[in-house]
MIDREN-266879 format. One record per atom (N, C-alpha, C, CB): residue in three letters; z, x negated, y negated. Coordinates in steps of 0.2 Angstrom, whole numbers, plus 5000, padded with zeros to 4 digits. Each point is the difference from the previous one (the first is absolute). Glycine has a CB too. Layout:
BEGIN
ALAZXY...
END
This chain:
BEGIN
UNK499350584961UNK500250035006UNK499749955006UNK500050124995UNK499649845001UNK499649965007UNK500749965005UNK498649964992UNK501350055014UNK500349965004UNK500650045003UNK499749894994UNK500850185001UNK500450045003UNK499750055004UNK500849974990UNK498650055009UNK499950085002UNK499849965008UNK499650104987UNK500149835012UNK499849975008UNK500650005005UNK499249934995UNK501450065000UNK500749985005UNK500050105001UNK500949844993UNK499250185003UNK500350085003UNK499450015005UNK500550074987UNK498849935011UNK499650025008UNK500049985006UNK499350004994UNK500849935005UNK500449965007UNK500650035002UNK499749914996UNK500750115001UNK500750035004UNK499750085001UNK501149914992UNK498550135004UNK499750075002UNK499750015007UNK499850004988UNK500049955014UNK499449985005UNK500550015007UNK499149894992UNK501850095007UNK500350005004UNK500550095000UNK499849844999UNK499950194994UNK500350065000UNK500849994996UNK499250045013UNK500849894983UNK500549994996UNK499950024994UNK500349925007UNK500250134989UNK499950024990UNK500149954998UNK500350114998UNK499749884998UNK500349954994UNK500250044991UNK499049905007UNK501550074992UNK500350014994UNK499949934995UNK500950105006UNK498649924990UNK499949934995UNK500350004996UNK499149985002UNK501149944995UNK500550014994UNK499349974995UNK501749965006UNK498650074988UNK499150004995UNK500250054995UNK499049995010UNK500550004986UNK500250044994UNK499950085002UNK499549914991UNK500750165005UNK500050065003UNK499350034996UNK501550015004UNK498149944996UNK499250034999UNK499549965003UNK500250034989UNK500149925016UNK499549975005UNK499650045004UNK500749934999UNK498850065000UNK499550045006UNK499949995006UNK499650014992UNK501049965010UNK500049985008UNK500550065002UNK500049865000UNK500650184994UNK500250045004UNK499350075002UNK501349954995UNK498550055004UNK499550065002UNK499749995007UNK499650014987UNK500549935016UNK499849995007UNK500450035004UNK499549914999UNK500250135007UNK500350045006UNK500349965000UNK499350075006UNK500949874997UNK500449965005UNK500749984994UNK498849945010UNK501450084984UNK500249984995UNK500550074999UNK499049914997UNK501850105004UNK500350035001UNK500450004994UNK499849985011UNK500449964983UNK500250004994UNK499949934996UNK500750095003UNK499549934991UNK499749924997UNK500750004995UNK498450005000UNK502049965001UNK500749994998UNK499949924996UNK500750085010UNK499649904984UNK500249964994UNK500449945005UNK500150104987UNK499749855010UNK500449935007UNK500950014998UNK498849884999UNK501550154992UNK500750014999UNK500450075006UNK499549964985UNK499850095017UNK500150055005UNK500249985008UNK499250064992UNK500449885009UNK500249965007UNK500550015000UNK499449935001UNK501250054999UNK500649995003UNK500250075000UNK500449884995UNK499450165003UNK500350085001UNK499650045003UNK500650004993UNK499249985011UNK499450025005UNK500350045006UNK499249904997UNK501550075005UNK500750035004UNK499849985007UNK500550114992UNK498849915011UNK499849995007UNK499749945002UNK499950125000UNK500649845006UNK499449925000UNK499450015002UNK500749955003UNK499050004994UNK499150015002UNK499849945003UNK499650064991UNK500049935012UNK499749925000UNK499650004993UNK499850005014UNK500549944983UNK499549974992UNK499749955002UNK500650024990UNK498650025007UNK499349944999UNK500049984992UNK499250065010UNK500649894991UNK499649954994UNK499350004999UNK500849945002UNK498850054992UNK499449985002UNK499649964992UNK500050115010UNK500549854987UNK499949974997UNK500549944998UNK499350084999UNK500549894997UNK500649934999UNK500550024995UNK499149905002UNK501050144995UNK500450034994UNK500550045007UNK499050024986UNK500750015017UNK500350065005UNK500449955004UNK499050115002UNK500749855001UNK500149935005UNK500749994997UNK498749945002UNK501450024991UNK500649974998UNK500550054998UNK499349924997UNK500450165001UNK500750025000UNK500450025006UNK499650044990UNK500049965017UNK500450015006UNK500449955001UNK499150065006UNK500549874994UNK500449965002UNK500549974994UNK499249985010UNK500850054984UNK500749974997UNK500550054998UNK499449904994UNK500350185011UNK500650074998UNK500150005008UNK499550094988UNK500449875019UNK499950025006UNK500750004999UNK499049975006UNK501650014993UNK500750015003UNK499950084998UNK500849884998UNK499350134993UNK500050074998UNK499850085004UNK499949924991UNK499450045011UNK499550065003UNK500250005010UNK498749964989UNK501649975012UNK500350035008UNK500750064999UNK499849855007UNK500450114987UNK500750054999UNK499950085000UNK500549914992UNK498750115005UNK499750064999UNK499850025005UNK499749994990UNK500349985015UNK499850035006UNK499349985001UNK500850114999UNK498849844996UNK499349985003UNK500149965004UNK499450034992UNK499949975014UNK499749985005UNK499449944997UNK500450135009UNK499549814992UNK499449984997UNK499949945004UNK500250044988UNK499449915012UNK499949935004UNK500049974994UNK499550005012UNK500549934985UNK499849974996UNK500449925000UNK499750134995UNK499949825005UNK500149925002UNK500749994996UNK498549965001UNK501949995002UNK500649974996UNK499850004995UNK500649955006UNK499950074988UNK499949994990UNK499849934999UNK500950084995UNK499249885008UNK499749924998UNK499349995002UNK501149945001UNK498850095005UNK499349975001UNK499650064997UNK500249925011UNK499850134987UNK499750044994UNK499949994994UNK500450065005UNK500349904993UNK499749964993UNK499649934999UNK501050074996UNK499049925012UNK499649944998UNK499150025003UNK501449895002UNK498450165001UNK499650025000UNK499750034997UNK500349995006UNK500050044988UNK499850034994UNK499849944995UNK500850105004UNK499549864995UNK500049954996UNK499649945001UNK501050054998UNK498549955000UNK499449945004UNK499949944999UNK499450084999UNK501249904997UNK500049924998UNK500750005008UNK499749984981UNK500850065021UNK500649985003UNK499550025007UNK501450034990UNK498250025009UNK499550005006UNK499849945003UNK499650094994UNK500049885002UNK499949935001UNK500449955004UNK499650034991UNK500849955006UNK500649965001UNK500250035006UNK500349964989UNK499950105013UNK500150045008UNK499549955004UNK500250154996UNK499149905003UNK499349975005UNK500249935001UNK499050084996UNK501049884997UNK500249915004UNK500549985004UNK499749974991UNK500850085009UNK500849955003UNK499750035008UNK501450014987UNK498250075014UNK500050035007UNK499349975001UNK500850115000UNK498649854997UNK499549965001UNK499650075001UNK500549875004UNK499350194992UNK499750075001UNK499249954999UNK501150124994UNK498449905005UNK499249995001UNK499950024991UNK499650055016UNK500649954978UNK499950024995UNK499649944998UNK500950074999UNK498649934996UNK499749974994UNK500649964996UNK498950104999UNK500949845000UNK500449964996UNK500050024993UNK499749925007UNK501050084993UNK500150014990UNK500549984998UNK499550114998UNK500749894995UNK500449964997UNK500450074993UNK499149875004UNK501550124994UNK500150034994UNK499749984996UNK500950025003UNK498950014992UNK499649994995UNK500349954994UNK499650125003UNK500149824996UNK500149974994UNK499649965000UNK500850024999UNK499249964996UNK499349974995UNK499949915005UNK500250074983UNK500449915019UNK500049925004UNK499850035008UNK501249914991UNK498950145010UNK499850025006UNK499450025002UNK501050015000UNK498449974996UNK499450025003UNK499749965004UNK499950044991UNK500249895006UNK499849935005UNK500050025009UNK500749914989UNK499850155012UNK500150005007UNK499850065004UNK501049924998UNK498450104998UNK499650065003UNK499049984999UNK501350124995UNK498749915012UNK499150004998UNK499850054997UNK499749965009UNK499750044990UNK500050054995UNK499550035003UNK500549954989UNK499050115011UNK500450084994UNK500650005005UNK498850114994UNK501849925000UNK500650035002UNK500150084997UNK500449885000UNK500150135002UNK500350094998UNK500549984995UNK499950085013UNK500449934983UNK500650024998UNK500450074999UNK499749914997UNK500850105007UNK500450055001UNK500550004997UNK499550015008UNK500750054988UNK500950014998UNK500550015006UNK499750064990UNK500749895008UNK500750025004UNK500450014996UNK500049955009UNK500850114994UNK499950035003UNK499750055000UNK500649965001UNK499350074997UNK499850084999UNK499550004993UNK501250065004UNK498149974997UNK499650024994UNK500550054996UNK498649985006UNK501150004987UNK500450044994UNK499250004993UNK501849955003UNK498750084993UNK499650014993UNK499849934998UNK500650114996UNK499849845007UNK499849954996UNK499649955003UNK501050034995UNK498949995011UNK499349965003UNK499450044998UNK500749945012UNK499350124987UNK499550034995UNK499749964996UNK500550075000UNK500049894995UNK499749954993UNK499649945003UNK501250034992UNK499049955017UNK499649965003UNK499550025002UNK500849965001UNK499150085004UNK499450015003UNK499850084998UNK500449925010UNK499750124985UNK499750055001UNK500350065005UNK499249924998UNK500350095004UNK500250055005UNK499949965009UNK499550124990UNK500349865010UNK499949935006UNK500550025002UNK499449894996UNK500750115013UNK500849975002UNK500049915003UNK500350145004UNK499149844993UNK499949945001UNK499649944997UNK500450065007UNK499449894990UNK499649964994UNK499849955006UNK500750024987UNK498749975011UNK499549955005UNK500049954995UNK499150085009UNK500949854992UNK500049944996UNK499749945004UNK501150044993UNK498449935002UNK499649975005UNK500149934996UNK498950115005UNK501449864993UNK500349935000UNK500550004997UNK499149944999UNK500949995001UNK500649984996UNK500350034993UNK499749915006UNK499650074992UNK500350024991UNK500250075000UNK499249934992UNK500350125013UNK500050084998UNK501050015004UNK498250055002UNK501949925003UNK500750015004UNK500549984993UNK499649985015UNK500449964979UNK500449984996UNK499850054994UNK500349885005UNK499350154995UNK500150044993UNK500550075003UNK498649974992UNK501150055015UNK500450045003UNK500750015001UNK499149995004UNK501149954998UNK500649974998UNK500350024996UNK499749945003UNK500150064990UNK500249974991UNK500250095000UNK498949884992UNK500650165011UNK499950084996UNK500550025006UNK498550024994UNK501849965011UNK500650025006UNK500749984997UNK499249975011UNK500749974985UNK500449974999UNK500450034994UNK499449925005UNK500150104990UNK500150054994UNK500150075000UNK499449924995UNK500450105012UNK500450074999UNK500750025006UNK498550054994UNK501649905006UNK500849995005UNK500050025005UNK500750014992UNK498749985013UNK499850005006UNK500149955004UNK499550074995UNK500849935011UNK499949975003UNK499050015007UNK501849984995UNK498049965006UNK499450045005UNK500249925007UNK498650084987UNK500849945015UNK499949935007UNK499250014999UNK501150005011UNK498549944989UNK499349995003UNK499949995006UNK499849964991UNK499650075013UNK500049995006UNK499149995001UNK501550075004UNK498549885003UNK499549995000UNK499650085003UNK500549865000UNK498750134998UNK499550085000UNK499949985009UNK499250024985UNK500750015019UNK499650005003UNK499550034999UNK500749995006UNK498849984999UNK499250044996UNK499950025004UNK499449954993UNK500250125007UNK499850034999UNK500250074996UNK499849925008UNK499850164995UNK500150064994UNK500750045003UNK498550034997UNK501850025001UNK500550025002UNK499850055008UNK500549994985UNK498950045017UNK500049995006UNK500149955004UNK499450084998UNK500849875003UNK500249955004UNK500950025000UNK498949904997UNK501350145000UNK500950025000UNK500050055006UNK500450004985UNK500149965020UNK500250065006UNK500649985001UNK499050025006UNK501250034998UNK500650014999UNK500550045006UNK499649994987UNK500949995014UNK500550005006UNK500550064997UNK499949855005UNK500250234998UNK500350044999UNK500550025007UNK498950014991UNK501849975006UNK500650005007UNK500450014998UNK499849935005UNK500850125000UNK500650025000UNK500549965005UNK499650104996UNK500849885001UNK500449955006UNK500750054996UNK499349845004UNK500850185006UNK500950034998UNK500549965002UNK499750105003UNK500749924995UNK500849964999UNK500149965005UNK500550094996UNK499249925010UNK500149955006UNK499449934999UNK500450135009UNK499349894987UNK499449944999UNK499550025004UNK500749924997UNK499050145006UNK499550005003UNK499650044996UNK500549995010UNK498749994993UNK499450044994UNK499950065002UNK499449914999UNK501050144999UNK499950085004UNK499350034996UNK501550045002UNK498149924994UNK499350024999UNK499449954995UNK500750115001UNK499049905000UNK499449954995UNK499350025000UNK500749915003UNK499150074992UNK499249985001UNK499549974994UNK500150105007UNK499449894995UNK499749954996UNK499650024996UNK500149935006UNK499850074987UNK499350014996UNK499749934995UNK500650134998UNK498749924997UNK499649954995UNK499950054995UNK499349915008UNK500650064988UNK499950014992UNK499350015000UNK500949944995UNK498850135001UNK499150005002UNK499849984993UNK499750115009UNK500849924987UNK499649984993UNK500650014995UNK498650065003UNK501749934990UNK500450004994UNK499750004992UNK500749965009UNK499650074990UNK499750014994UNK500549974993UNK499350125007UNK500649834990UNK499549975000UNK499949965005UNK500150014990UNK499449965011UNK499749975006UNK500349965004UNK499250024995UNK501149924997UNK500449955002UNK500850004998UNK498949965000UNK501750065005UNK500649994998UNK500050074999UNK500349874996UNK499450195004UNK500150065000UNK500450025005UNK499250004994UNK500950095005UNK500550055004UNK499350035007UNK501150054986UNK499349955018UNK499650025005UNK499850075001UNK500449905004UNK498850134996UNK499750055000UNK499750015005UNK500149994990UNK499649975017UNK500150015005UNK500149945006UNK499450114995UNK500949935012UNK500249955003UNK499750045007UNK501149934991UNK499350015015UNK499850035006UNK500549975005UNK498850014996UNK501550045010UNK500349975004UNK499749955005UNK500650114998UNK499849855006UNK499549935004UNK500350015007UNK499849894989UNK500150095012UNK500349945007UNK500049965000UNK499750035004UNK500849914994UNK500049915001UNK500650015002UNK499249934989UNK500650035018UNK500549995002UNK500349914998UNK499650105009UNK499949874989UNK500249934995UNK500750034995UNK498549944998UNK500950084997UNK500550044994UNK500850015004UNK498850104995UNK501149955008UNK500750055002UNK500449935002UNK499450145007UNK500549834998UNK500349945004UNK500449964993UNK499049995011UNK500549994985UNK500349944993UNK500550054996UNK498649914997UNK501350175002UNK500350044996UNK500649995004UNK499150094996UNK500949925010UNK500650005003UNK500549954998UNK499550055009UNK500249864994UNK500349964999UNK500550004992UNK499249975010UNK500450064986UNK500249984993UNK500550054997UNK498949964998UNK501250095007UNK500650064999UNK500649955005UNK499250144999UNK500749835007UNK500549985005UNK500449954993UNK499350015016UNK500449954983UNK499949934996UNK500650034994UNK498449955002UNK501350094994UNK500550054994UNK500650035003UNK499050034994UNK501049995013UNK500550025000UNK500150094999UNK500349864997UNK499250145002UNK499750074995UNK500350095006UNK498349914994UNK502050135004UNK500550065001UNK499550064998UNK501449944997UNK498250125005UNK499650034996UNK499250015000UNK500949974996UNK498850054999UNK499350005000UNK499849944992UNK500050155007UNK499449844997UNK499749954996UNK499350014999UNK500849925003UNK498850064993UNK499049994999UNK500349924999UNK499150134992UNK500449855012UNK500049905001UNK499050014996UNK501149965017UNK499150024977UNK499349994999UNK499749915000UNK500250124993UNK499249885009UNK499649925004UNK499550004998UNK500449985010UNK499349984987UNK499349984999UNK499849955003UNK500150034991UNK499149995010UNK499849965006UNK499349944996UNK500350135013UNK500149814988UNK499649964997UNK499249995004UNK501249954996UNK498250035001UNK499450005004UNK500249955005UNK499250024990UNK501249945011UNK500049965007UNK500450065006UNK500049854994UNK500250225006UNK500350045002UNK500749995002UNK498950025003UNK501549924992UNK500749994999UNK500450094997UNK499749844997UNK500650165005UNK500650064997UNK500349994996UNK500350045008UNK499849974983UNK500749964997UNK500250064997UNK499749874996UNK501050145004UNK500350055000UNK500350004992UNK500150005013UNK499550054983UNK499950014993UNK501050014998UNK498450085000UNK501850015004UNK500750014997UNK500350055004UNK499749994989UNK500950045014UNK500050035002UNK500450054998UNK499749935006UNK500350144993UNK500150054997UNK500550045005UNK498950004992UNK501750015008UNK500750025004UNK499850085000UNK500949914997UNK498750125003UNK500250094997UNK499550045005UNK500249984986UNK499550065011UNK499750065003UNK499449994997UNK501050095003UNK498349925000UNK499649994993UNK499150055000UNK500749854999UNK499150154997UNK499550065002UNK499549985006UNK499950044986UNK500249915018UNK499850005008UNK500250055004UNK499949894999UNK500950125000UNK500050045006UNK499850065001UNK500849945001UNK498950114996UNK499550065003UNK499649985005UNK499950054989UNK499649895008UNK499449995006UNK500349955003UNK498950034995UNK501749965006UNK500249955007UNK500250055003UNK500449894998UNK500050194998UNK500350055006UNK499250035004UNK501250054992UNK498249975002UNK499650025003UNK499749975005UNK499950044992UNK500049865007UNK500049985006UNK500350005007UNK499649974992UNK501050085007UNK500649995007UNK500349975000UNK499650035006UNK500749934987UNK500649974999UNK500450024994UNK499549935006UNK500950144995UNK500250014995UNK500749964999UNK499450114999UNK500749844996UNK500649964998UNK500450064997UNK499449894999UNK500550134995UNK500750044998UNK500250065006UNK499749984985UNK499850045021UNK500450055002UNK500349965007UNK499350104994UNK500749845006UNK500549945005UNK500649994998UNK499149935002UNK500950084990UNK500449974996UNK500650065001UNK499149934991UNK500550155006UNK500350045001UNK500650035006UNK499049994992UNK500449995012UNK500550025008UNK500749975000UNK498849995006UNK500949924993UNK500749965002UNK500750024995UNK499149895004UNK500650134989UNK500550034995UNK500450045003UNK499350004991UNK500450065010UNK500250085004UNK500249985006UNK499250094995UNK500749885009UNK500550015007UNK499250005006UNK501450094992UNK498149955004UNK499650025005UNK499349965002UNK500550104995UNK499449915012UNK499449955003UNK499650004998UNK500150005008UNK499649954990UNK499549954997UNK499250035002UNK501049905001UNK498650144996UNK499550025002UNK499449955004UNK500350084990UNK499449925014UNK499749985004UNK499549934995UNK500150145009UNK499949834994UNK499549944996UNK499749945004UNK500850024989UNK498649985009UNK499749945005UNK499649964994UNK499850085013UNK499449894990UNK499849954994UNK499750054994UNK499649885009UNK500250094986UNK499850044992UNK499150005004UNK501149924985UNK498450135014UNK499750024999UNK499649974996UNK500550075002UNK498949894997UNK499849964997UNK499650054997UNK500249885005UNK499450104988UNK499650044995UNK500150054997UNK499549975005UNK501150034996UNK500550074995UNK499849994995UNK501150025006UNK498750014987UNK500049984995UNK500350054993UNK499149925008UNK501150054987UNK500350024995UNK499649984994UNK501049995005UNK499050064992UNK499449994991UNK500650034995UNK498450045003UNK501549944992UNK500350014992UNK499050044997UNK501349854999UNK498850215003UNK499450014997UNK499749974996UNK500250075003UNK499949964991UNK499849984992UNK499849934999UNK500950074996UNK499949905006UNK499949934998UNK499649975007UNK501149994991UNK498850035014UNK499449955004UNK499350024996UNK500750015014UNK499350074987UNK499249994996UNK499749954995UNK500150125000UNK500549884995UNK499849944993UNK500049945004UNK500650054987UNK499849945018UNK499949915005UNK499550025003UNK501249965003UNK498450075001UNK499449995003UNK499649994996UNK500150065007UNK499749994989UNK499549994994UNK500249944996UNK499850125000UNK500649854999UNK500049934997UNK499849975004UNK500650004993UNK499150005013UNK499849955004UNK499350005004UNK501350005000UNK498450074997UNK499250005002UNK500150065004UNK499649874999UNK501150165004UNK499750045006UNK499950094996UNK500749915013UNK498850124989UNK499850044998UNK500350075002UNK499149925000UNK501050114995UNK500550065000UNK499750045009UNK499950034981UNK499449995019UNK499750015007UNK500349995006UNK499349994995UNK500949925004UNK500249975007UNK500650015000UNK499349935002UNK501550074993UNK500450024997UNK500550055003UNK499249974992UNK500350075006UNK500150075001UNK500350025006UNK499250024993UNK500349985011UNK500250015008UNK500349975005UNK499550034999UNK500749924997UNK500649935003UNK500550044999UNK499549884995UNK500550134997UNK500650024998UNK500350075004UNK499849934988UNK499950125011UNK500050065005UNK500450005008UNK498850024992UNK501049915009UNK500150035010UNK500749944997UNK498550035014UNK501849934982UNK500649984997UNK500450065005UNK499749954987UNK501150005018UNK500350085002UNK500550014995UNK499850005012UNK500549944982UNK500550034998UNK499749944991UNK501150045016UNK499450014980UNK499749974993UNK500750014996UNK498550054999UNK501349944995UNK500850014994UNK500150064998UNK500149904995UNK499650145005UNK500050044996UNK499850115004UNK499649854989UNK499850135011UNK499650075005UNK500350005006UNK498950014996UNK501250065005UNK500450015007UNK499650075002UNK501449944997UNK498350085010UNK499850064999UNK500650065002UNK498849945001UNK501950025001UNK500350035005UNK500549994994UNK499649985014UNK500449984980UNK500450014997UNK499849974992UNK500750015012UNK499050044985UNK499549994993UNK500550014995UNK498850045005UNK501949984996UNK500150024993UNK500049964995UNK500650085004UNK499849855000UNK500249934995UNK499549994995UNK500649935009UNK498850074996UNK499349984996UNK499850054996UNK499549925009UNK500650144990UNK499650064995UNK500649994994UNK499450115011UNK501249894990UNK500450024994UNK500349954997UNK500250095005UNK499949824998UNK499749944997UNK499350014994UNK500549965012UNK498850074993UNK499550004993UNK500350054994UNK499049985009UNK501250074994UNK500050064993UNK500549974995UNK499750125007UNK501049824997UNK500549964995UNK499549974997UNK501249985006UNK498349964994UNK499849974998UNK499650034995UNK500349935008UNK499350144992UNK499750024995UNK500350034996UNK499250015006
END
C-alpha cells in the first residue's frame, strides 16, 4: 500500500473520494476517503468518466499502452507521449535520451564485458528495461549492484549475460542516498508548470540503494530551475519526480526521472502544493485550487522501516521518537483515518 494511500490523502485533502483498482481484500479499501475497490478487468465498466491516477510503473505502462481504450471509456488522465514513457522507463534508452538532449546524468555504458575500460569506477549496474525475477538470480533483492573495478564489473557482466538480461553500468556518485533530491512538477497540456516543489531523502533502508523511509519537503530554487530545464528539454506532458544527486562539489546529476504520481505527493499537498488535486481540477473542468511555493520541512516517515534505519545508524530510539511524532504525514497511521493501518495489521496476523 505504500505510495497509494499517499496519492488518495492528497486528493482527500482537496475533498476528492477515490475508487482504487486492487485486490477486493486490500486494506486501503477501509479508508474513509476510499469509495470502492474494483479489479483493473472492472475498469472499463466503471460506465462514469473519472479523472485516472497512476502511482507506479506497472500502473504507468498500462495507461499509456490502453490510453486510446481508456479515453474511449470515458477516462480523463495526463500522461507523457507513449515513446517518451518507454524510453524513461527503460534506463539503457534513458541514457541515450539524456545524451542526444545533453541532460546532467552520470556517465554509463550498456553492460558488456569490453565496455568496462570506459567507466571510473565504483559503478552501479542497473537492469533495463524493467526489473524481473530474473535480475533476482543477479542482485538479489538489490534494485541495484555496486562494483568497484574492473574484474568485479566483468564477472557482473558474465552473471547479466547468463541470465538474459540486459543492464547499463553507470558511474556512482559519492556520496549516501541523503544527498538524492528531487524536483516534483506538473506541466499541463499548454506546457506551463501549474505546480511543483522540491524535496531530500533523510534516510533508506537499506542504507545504501535502498527504498525511502523518510524524507523532507525543501525549497531549492537551483533544484526547481535545473528540474524545470530537464522537463522543457524532454518535451515532458504531465507529472514527473526528477530525481538528482548532488555530488560533494554541489553539481546536480540527474539519476532518472519517473513520469507518474508518487508517495511525495501527500506532503507536497501538505506543504500547499497539492499536485494530484491540480491534476484533478484540469481533468473535471474545475479551477485549480489555490497554490503558491511548497512549505519547506514538511516531512514524511515510513515508520517501521525508518526506526530499523535510525537505529542502524546510532540514533537513539529517545531522539527518534519525537522526531518521528511531530512527522505531519507517514505511510501508514492516520489519526483521521486509521482503518488502512488497523485492518492491514490484523491481514497480516
Amino acid at each position: 500500500m505504500l505510495g497509494r494511500i499517499d496519492l488518495v490523502r492528497a486528493l482527500a485533502r482537496a475533498d476528492i473520494a477515490s475508487v482504487v483498482v486492487g485486490e477486493r481484500g486490500d486494506p486501503i479499501r477501509h479508508s474513509r476517503h476510499v469509495v470502492g475497490v474494483i479489479s483493473r478487468e472492472e475498469l472499463f465498466g466503471v460506465g462514469a468518466p473519472a479523472p485516472l491516477f497512476y502511482d507506479s510503473d506497472a500502473a504507468l505502462q498500462f495507461v499509456s499502452r490502453e490510453r486510446e481504450a481508456l479515453t474511449a471509456a470515458g477516462f480523463r488522465f495526463v500522461v507523457p507521449a507513449a515513446g517518451l514513457v518507454d524510453e524513461l522507463l527503460d534506463k539503457g534508452r534513458f541514457q541515450e535520451l539524456a545524451g542526444r538532449l545533453e541532460l546532467p546524468v552520470p556517465r554509463s555504458v550498456r553492460l558488456a564485458a569490453e565496455a568496462v575500460s570506459e567507466l571510473r569506477f565504483p559503478v552501479v549496474v542497473k537492469a533495463t528495461p524493467y526489473r524481473d525475477g530474473r535480475w533476482e538470480s543477479v542482485a538479489s533483492s538489490s534494485k541495484v549492484l555496486r562494483v568497484e573495478d574492473a574484474d568485479g564489473l566483468r564477472a557482473v557482466a558474465e552473471r547479466v549475460a547468463a541470465a538474459g538480461i540486459e543492464a547499463i553500468a553507470q558511474e556512482l556518485i559519492p556520496g549516501g542516498e541523503e544527498r538524492i533530491e528531487s524536483h516534483h512538477v506538473y506541466v499541463d497540456e499548454d506546457g506551463h508548470v501549474a505546480g511543483e516543489f522540491t524535496g531530500r531523502k533523510i534516510r533508506t533502508a537499506p542504507r545504501e540503494f535502498g527504498m525511502t523511509t523518510s524524507l523532507e519537503i525543501t525549497d531549492d530554487p537551483e533544484l526547481a530551475a535545473l528540474g524545470r530545464e530537464v522537463v522543457e528539454r524532454l518535451g515532458l506532458r504531465g507529472v514527473a519526480k526528477l530525481d538528482f544527486k548532488r555530488a560533494p562539489d554541489g553539481r546536480l546529476h540527474l539519476l532518472e526521472v519517473n513520469p507518474r504520481f508518487t508517495l511525495w505527493v501527500h506532503a507536497g499537498a501538505v506543504a500547499g502544493v497539492n499536485i494530484p488535486a491540480i491534476v484533478h481540477a484540469d481533468l473535471s473542468g474545475r479551477p485549480r485550487p489555490p497554490t503558491g511555493r511548497a512549505r519547506p520541512g514538511v516531512r514524511w516517515i515510513w515508520p517501521s522501516a525508518d526506526a530499523a534505519a535510525a537505529r542502524e545508524r546510532g540514533i537513539p530510539l529517545r531522539s527518534w521518537l519525537p522526531w518521528a511524532l511531530r512527522s505531519e504525514t507517514n505511510s501508514s497511521f492516520a489519526l483521521n483515518d486509521p482503518m488502512p493501518y488497523v485492518m492491514g495489521r490484523l491481514r497480516r496476523r
